[in-house]
DRENPA-3360 file (N, C-alpha, C; in nm, 2 decimals, always signed):
BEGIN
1 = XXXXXXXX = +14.88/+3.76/+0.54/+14.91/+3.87/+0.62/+15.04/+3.94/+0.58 ~ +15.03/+4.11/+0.55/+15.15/+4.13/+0.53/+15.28/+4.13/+0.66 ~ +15.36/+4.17/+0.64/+15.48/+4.15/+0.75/+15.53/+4.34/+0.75 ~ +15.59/+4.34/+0.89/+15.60/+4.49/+0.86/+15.75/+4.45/+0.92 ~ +15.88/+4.57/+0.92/+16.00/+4.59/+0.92/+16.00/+4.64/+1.11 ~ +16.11/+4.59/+1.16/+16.11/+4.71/+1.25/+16.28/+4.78/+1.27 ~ +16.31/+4.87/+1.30/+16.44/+4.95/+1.30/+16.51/+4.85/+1.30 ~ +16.66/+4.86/+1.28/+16.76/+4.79/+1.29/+16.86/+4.83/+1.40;
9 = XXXXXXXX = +16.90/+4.75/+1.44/+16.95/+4.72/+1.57/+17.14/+4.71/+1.58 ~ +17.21/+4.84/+1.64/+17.30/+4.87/+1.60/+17.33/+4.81/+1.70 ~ +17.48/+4.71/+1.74/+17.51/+4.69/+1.86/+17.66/+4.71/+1.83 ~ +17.75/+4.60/+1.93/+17.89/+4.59/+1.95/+17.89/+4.49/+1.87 ~ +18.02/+4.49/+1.83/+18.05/+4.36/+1.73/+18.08/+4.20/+1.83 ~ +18.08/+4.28/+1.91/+18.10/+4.16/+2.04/+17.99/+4.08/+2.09 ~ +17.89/+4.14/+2.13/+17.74/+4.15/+2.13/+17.69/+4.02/+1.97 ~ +17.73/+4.10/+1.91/+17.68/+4.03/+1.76/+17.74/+3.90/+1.75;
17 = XXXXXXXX = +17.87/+3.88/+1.75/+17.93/+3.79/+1.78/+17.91/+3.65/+1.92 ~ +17.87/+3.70/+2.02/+17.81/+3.65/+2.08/+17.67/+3.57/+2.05 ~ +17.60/+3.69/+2.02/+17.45/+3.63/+1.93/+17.49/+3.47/+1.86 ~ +17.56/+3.49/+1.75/+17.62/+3.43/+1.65/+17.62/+3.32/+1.71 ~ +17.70/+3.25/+1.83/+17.76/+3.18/+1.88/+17.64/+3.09/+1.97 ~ +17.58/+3.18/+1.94/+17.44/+3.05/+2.04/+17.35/+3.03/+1.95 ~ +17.33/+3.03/+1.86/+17.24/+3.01/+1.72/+17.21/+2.86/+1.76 ~ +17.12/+2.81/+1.71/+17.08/+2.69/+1.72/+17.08/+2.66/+1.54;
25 = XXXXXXXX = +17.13/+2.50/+1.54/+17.13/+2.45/+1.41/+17.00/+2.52/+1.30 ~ +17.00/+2.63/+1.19/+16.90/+2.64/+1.09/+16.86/+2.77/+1.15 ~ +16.90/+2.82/+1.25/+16.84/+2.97/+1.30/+16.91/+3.10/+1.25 ~ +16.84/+3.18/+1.24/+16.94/+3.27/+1.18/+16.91/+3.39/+1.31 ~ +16.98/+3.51/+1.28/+17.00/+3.64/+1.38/+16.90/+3.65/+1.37 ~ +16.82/+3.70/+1.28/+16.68/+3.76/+1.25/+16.62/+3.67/+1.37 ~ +16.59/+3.55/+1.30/+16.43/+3.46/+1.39/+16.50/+3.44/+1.55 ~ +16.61/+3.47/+1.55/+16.69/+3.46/+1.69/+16.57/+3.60/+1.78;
33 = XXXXXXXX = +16.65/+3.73/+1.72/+16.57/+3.87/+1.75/+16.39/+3.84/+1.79 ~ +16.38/+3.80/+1.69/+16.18/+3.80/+1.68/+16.14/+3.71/+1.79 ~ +16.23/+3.61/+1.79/+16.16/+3.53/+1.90/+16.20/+3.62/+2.05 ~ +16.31/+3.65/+2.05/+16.37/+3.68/+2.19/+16.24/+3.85/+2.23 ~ +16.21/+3.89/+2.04/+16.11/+4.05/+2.10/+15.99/+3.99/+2.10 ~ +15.92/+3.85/+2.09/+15.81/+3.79/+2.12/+15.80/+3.76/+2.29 ~ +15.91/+3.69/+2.33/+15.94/+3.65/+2.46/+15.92/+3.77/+2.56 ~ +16.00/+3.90/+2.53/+16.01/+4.00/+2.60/+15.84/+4.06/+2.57;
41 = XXXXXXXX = +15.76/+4.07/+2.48/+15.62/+4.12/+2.45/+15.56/+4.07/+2.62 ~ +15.58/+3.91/+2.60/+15.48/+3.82/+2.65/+15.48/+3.83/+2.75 ~ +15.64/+3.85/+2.83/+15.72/+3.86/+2.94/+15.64/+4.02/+3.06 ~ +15.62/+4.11/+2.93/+15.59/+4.23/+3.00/+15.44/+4.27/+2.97 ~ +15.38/+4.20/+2.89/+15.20/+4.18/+2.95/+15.21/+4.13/+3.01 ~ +15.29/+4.00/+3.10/+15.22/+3.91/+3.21/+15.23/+4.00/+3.33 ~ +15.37/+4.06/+3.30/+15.40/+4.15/+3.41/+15.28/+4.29/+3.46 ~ +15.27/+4.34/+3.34/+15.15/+4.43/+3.34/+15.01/+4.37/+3.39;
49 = XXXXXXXX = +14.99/+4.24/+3.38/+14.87/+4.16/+3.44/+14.85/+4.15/+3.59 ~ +15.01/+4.09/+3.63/+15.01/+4.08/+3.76/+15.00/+4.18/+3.85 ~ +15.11/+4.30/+3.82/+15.04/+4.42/+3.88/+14.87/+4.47/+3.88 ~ +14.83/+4.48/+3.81/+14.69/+4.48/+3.78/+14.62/+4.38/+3.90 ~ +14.65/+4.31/+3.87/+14.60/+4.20/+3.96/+14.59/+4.22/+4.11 ~ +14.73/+4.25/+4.14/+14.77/+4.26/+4.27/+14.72/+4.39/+4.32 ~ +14.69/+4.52/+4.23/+14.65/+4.60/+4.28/+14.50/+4.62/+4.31 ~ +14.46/+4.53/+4.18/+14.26/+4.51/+4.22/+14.23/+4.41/+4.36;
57 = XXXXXXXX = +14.38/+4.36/+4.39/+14.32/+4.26/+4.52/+14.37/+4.41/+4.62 ~ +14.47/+4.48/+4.60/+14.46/+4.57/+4.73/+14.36/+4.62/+4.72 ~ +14.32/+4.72/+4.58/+14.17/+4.79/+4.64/+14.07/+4.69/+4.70 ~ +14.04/+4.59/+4.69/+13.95/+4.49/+4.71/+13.99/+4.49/+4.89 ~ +14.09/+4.45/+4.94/+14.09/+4.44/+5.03/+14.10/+4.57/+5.13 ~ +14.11/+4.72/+5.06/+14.09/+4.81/+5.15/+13.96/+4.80/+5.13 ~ +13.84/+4.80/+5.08/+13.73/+4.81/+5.05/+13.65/+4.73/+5.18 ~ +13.68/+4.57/+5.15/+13.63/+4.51/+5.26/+13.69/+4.48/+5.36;
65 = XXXXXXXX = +13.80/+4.55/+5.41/+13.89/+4.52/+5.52/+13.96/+4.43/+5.51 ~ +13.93/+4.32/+5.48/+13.96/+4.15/+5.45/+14.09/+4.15/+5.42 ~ +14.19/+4.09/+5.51/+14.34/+4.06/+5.50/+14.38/+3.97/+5.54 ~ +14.47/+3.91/+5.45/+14.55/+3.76/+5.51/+14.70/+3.79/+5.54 ~ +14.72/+3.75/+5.63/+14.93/+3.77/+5.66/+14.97/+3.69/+5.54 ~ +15.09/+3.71/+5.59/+15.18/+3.61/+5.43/+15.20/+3.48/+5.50 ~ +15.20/+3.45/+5.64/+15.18/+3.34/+5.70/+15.08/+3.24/+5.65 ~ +14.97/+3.28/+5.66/+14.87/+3.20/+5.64/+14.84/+3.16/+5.48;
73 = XXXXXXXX = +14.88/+3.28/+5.39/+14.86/+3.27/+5.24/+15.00/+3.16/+5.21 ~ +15.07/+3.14/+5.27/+15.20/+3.07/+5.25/+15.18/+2.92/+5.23 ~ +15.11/+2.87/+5.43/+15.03/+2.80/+5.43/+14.96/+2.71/+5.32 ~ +14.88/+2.82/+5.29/+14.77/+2.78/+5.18/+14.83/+2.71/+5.06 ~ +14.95/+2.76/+5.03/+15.02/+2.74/+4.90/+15.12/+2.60/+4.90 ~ +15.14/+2.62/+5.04/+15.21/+2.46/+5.07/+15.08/+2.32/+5.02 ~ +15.01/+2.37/+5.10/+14.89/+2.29/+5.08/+14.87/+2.20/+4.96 ~ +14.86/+2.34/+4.89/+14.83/+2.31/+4.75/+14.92/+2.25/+4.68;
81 = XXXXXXXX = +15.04/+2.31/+4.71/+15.17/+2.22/+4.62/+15.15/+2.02/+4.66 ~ +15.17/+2.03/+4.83/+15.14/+1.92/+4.87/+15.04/+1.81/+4.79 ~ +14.92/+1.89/+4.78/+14.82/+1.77/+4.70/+14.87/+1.77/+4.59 ~ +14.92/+1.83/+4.49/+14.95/+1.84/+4.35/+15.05/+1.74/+4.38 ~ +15.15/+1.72/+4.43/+15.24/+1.62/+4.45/+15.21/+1.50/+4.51 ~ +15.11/+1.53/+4.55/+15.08/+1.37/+4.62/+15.00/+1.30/+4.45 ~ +14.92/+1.40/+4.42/+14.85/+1.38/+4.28/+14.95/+1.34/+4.19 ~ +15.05/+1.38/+4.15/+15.14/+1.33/+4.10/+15.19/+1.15/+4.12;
89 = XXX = +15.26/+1.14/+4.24/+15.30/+1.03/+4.32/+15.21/+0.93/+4.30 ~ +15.05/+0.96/+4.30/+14.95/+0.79/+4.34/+14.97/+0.77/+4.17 ~ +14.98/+0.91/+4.08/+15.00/+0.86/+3.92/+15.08/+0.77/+3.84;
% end
């Protein structure tokens, strides 16, 4: 697969310096950038997912009326944690 370029990235020397200074042993600036503009990709489709999400459950629920308070959805979620942790615990 070829590899493509992308602009270069002017900052503060301070900024850069900073970078520099959290490097992990064998890392360079470069694979620092690519991973951190992988993270941010991944970060903002999930984000774009969720919205999406959230908004096909509002049309959904103006559609069929159907609403839960945050009470009861809260509820639900304790629940769930609850067993997951009990699940855990007998393991």
């Amino acid at each position: 697969m070829k590899t493509a370029t992308l602009p270069s990235l002017r900052v503060d020397p301070e900024l850069r310096a900073e970078a520099e200074s959290v490097l992990k042993e064998g890392e360079t600036l470069s694979s620092l950038m690519e991973d951190s503009l992988r993270r941010q990709v991944h970060y903002r489709k999930t984000q774009a997912e969720f919205i999406a999400r959230g908004l096909a459950s509002r049309d959904e629920a103006k559609r069929t009326g159907e609403y839960y308070s945050a009470e009861f959805v809260l509820a639900e979620l304790k629940e769930m944690l609850d067993e997951a942790l009990d699940k855990d615990a007998a393991e």
